[in-house]
N, C-alpha and C positions, 0 to 999 in steps of 0.2 A: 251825319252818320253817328257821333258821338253822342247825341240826344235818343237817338233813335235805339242804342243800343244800350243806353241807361234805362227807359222805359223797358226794354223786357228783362232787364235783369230786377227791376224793382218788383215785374211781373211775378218773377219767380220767385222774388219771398214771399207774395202773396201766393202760390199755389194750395189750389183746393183739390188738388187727384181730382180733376175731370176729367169724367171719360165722355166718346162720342155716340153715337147710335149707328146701324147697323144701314150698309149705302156707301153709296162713293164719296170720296172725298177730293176735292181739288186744292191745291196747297203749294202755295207759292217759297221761294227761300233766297234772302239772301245771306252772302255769309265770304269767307277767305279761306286758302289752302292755303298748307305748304308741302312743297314737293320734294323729300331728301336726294343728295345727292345720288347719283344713276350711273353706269357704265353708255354712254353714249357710241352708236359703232353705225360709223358714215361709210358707206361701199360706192367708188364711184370708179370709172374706166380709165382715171388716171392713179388712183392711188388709194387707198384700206387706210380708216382714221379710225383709232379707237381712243374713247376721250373719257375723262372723269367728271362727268359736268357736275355742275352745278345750279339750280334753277332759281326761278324768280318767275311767283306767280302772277304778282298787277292783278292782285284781283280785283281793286278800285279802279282801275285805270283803262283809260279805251270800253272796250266790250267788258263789262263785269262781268264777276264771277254768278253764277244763280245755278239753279237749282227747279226743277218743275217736278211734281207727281201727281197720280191720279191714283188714289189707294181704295180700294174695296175692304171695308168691317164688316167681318159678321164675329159677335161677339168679342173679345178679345184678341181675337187672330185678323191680321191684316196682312194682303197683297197687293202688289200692282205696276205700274210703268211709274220709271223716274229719267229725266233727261239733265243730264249734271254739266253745264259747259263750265270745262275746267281750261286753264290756259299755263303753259311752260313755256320761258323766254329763259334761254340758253344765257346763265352770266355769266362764265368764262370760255370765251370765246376761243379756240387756238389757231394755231398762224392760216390755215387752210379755209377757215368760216369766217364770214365778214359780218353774219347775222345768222341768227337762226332761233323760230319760234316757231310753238303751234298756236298761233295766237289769238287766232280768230276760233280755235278749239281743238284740246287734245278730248271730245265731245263724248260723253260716255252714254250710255243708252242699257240701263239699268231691267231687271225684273227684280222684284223683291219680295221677300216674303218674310212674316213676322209675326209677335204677338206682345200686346202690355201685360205689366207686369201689376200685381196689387196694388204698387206701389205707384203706378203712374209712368213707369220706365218703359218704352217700346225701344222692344230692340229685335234688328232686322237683319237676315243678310239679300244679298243681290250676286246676279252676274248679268254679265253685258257684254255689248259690242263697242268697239271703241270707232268714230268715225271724227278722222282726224281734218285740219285745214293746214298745210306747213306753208310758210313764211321763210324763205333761205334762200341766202346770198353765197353761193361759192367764190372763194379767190379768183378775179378775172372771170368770171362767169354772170351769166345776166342773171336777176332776180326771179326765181322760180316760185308764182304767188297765182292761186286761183286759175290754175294753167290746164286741171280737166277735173275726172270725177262730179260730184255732185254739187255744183256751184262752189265750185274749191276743195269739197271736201271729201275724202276718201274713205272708205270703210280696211282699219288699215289693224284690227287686233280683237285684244278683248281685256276685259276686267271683272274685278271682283271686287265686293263693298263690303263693311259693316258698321252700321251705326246703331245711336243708341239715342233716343230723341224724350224728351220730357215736353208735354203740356204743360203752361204756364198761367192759363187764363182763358177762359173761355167766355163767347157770350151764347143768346140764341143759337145764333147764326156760324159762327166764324170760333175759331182755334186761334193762340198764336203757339209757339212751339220754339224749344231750343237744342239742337241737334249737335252731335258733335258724331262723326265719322273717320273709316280709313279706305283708302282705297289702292289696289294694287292692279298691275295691266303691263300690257305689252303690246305694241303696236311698229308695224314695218310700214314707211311713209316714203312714199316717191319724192326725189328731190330733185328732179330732170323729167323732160319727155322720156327720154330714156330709158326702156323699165329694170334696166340691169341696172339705174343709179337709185337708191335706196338708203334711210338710216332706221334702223333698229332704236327705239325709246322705250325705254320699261320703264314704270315709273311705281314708286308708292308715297303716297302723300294722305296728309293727314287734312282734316276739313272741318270746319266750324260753322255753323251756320243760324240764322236767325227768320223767324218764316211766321206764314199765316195760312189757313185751311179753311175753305168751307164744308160747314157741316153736310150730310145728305140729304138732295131733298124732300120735301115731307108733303110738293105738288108742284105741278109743271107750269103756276101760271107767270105771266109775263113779270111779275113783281118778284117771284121766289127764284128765277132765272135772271134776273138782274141781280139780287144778292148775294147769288149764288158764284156768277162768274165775274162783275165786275170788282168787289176788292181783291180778290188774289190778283187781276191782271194789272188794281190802281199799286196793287203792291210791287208788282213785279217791275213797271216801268218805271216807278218812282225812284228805283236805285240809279236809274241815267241824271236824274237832276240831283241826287244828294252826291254821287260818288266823288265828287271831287270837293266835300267839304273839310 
């Protein structure tokens, strides 16, 4: 990870303000959050908890943190879908929670809209849905994990984004890119069959991230659909075998 993360910073004292051509772009990312402290507020049928958490993202750890988009350029101005799995694990726990994360994704589901700048700087906002996964242990209560919704996961808010991304290097083919973001949301998450037991998570966290794009393409044959979509996905899986170096 640490190699990986010197080559684009070397990238970018080489920056030449590349810019891309007009078409979709595919653009992988990976990268780390941090999420500031939050008012956490658990509602369950034996008792109201309102708590000061604290978070911790693992963004290396287990399911990493990534990033996916599919951007549409025409000239300077870009739009499009981004799906950002972000993850919050509860670090102070108090006497009532024996665990509690969204871990498998506090999962955001972005639109965005934007435009570069002369200078090489894209800078975007978005809003989104938040579709969450929780992971919680209540005191004496069974672990409530993957128990309905959409294979675990809930459609449980929404958020709002902005970032500001620099091209670092380009080839043909392919973009790499260095992102830095914020993001802000709020999301109500079942913590029980029970639909009166619920916690309230709002969160705003800050994001950093490191990524690659395929350019638009320029023909649909089998060769320029191979380059097109396999490095962002060789990029995206690659973060399972580096993340724990």
């Amino acid at each position: 990870m640490i190699r990986y993360m010197s080559i684009f910073l070397a990238c970018f004292i080489m920056n030449t303000f590349a810019t891309g051509t007009d078409g979709w772009m595919l653009h992988s990312n990976w990268g780390f959050n941090h999420a500031f402290d939050s008012v956490l507020s658990v509602h369950t049928t034996d008792k109201d908890i309102v708590h000061q958490a604290t978070w911790d993202g693992k963004s290396f750890i287990d399911s990493p943190y990534y990033t996916i988009r599919i951007d549409h350029w025409s000239g300077d101005k870009v739009s499009g879908w981004e799906w950002v799995h972000y993850k919050m694990y509860l670090d102070n726990n108090p006497s009532d929670i024996q665990s509690f994360s969204i871990s498998d994704g506090y999962n955001m589901l972005f639109y965005n809209i934007g435009h570069r700048s002369k200078t090489n700087w894209i800078r975007k906002v978005g809003a989104g849905i938040i579709m969450a996964h929780p992971d919680v242990t209540l005191l004496n209560r069974e672990r409530f994990w993957n128990k309905g919704g959409l294979s675990g996961a809930y459609l449980a808010g929404v958020a709002v984004q902005t970032s500001l991304e620099t091209w670092v290097h380009q080839t043909d083919r392919h973009v790499f890119s260095i992102e830095g973001k914020l993001s802000a949301g709020y999301a109500r998450i079942p913590i029980s069959k029970n639909t009166a037991e619920f916690v309230d998570v709002p969160h705003i966290a800050f994001h950093f991230t490191l990524g690659m794009g395929s350019k638009p393409l320029k023909n649909t044959s089998a060769s320029s659909l191979a380059w097109y979509m396999a490095p962002p996905l060789i990029h995206h899986y690659a973060i399972y075998k580096f993340k724990d170096l």
